[in-house]
C-alpha positions as CSV (number, residue, x, y, z in Angstrom):
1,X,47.7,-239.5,-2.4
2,X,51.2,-238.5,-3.7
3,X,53.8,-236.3,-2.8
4,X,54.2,-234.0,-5.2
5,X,52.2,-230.3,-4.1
6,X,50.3,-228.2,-6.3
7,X,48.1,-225.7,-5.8
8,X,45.9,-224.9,-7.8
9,X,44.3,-221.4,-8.6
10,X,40.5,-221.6,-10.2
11,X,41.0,-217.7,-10.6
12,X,44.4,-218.3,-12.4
13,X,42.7,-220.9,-14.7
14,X,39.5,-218.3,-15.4
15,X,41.9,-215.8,-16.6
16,X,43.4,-217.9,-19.0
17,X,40.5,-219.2,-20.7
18,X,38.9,-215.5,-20.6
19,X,41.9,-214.5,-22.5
20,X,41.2,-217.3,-25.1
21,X,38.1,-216.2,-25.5
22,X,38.7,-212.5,-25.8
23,X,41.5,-213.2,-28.3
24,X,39.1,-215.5,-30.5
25,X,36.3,-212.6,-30.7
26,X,38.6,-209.9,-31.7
27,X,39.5,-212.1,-34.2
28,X,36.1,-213.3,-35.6
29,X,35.3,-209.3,-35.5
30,X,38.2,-208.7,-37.5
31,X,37.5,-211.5,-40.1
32,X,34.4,-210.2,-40.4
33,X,32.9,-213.6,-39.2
34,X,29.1,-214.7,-40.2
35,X,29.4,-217.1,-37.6
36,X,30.5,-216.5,-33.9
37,X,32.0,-218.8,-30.7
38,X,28.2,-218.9,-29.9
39,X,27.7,-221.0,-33.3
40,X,30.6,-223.7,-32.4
41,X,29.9,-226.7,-31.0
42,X,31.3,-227.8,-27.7
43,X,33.7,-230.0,-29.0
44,X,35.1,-227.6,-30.8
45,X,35.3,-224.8,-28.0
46,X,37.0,-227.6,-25.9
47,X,40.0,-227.0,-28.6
48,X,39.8,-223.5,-28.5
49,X,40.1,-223.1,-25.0
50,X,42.7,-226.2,-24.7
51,X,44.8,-223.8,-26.6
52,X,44.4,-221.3,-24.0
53,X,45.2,-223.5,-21.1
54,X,48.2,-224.7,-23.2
55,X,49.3,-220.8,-23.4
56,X,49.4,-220.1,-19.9
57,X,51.6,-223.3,-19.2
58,X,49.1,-226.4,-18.7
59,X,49.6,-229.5,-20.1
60,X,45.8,-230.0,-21.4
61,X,44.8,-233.8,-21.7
62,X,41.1,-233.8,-23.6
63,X,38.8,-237.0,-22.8
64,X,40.3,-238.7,-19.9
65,X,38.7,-241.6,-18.1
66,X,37.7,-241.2,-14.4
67,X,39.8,-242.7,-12.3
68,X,36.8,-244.8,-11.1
69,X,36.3,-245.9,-14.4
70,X,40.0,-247.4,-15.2
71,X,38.4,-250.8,-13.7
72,X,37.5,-251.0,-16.8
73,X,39.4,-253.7,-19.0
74,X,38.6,-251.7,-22.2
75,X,39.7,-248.1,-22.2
76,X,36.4,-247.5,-24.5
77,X,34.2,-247.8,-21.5
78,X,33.7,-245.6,-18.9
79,X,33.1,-241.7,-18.4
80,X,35.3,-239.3,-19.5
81,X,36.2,-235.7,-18.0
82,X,36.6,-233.2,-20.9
83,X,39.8,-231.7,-19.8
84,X,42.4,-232.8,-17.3
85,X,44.8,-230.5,-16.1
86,X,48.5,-231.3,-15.3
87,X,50.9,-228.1,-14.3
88,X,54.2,-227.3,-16.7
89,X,52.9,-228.8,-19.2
90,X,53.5,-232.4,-17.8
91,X,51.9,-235.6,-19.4
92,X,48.9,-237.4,-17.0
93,X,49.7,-240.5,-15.5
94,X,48.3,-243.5,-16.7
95,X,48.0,-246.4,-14.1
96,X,47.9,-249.0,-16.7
97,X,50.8,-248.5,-17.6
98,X,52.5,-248.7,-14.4
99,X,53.3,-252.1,-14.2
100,X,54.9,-252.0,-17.9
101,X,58.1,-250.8,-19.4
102,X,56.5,-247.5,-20.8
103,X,56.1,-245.9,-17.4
104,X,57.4,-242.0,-17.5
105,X,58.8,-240.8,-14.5
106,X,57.6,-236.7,-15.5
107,X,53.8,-238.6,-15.5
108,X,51.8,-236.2,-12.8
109,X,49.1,-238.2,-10.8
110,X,45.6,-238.6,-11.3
111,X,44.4,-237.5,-7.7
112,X,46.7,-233.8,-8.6
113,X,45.6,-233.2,-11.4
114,X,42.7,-231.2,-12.2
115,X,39.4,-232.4,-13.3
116,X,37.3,-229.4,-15.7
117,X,33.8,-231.0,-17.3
118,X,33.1,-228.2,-19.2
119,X,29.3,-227.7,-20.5
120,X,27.9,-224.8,-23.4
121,X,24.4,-223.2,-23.2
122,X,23.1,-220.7,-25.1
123,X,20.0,-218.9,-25.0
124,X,19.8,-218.3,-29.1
125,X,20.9,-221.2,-31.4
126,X,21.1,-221.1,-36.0
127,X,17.4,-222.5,-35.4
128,X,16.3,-219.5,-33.5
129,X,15.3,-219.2,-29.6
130,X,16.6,-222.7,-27.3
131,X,13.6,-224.4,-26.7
132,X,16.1,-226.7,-24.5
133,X,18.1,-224.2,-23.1
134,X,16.6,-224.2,-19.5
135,X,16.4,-228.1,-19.6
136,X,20.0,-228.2,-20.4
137,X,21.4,-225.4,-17.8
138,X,19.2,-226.8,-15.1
139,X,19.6,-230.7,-15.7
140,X,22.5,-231.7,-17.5
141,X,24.7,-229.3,-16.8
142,X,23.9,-230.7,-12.3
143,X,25.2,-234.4,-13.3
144,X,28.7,-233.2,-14.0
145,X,29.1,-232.0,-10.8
146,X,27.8,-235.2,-9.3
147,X,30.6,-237.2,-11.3
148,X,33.2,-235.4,-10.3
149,X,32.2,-234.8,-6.8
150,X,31.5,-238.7,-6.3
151,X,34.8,-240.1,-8.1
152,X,37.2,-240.9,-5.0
153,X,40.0,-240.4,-7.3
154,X,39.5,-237.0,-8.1
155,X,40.5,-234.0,-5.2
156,X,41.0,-231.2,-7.5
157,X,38.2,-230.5,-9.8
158,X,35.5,-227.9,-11.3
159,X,32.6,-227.4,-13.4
160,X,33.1,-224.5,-16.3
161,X,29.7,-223.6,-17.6
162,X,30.0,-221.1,-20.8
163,X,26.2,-219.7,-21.1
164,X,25.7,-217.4,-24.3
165,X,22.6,-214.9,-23.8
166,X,21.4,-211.6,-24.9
167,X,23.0,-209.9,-22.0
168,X,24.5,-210.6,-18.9
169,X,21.7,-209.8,-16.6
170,X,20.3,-213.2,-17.9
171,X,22.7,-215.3,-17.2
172,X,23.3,-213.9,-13.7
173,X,19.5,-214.4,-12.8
174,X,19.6,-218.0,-14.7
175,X,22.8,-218.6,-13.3
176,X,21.5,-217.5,-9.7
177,X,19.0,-219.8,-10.2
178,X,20.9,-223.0,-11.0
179,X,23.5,-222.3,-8.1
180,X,20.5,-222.1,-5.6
181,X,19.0,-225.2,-6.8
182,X,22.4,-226.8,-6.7
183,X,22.7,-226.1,-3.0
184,X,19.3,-226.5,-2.4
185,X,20.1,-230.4,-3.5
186,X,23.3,-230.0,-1.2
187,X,25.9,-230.4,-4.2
188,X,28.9,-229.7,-3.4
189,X,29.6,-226.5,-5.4
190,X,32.1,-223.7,-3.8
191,X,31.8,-219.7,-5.1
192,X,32.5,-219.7,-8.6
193,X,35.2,-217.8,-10.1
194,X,33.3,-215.2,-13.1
195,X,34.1,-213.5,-16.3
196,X,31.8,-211.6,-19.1
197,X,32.9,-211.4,-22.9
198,X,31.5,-209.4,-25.5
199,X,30.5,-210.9,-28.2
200,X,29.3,-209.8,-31.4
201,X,25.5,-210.3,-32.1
202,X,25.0,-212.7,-34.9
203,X,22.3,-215.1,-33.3
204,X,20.7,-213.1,-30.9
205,X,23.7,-213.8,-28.4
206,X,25.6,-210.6,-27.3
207,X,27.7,-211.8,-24.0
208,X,29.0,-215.1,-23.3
209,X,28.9,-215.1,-19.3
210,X,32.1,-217.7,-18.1
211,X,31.9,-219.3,-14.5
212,X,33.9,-222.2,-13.1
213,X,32.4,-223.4,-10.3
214,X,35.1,-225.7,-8.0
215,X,33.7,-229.0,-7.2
216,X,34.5,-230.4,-3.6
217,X,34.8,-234.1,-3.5
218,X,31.7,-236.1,-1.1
C-alpha cells in the first residue's frame, strides 16, 4: 500500500456523471435527436461519461488491466476494468514500467486508484422489448463485482449500473431485486449512491435510473 491518501467520495463521482448525462439529454432534445443515450452502445457511453469525470477533475484511464492480471507477459491478456480513476487529473501507474527509464514520478498507484466496471441495461432496445434484459441485469452485470471484489490489488472500487426503463418504479423494483440477490450470495456490495434522468422517449425508455454501487474487497 502506498503513502499517498485519498479519499474518495462515491457521491462526489455520482454527481459528476449525473451531470454528464443531464447535459447530453438537453442536448439530444435540443438537436432534435432520433436517437437517444438509450440507443448508444456501452462503449460509447464509456466516452461520454469519461468526459464527465474528466470535467470534474479526474484523470480517466479507459481499459486498464487488473492488477492481478499484469502477471501477464503480454499486455493483450487479462481482464480489463472499464475506467480507472486517478485524482487531479494524474496519469496511472504502470508497474512495468518501473524498473525502466520511463518511470513518472506524478504516476498515482494502482491500489489508490479507483476501479469503476461500468455495465448498460435497458428495458427497450431499436429491436423492440429486451428479451435479455433480466438475464443481463441479474447475471452479468453480478461477475463485475466478483472481479473487482476478488483482485487483491484493488481497495478502492465500484460497480456503476446505467438501467434505461419506462419509468423509475421499474428499475427500483428490478434494481431491489438484483441488490437482494447480491446479498443473498454474500457479495460484497455497500449502499449504492442513486440518480434518475429524464430522458426523452424514443424507444420506449423514459428514465435512465444511475446507481454506483461501492465494491468492498474479500
Amino acid at each position: 500500500m502506498s503513502d499517498i491518501l485519498h479519499r474518495w467520495c462515491v457521491a462526489s463521482l455520482a454527481d459528476a456523471l449525473e451531470a454528464q448525462l443531464r447535459d447530453e439529454e438537453t442536448r439530444l432534445k435540443t438537436e432534435q435527436s432520433v436517437s437517444g443515450l438509450d440507443a448508444r452502445d456501452e462503449v460509447t457511453l464509456h466516452a461520454l461519461l469519461s468526459e464527465g469525470l474528466e470535467t470534474a477533475g479526474h484523470g480517466v484511464h479507459r481499459e486498464c488491466r487488473y492488477p492481478a492480471a499484469r502477471s501477464h507477459r503480454r499486455r493483450s491478456e487479462g481482464d480489463r476494468c472499464d475506467l480507472v480513476l486517478t485524482p487531479d487529473k494524474r496519469p496511472l501507474q504502470v508497474p512495468e514500467s518501473d524498473a525502466t527509464l520511463f518511470v513518472d514520478p506524478q504516476a498515482f498507484p494502482l491500489e489508490d486508484a479507483f476501479w469503476l466496471e461500468v455495465k448498460v441495461v435497458s428495458q427497450f432496445t431499436e429491436d423492440g422489448g429486451n428479451s435479455s434484459y433480466s438475464t443481463q441485469l441479474l447475471s452479468t452485470v453480478r461477475e463485475d463485482v466478483a472481479k473487482l471484489s476478488k483482485d487483491p490489488g484493488i481497495l478502492h472500487a465500484g460497480l456503476l449500473i446505467l438501467l434505461f426503463t419506462a419509468d423509475p418504479a421499474i428499475a427500483e423494483h428490478d434494481l431491489g431485486i438484483w441488490q437482494d440477490k447480491c446479498l443473498e450470495k454474500s457479495m460484497p456490495i455497500s449502499a449504492p449512491c442513486h440518480r434518475v434522468i429524464p430522458i426523452a422517449d424514443r424507444l420506449g425508455n423514459k428514465c435512465c435510473t444511475m446507481r454506483i454501487y461501492p465494491v468492498r474487497h474479500y
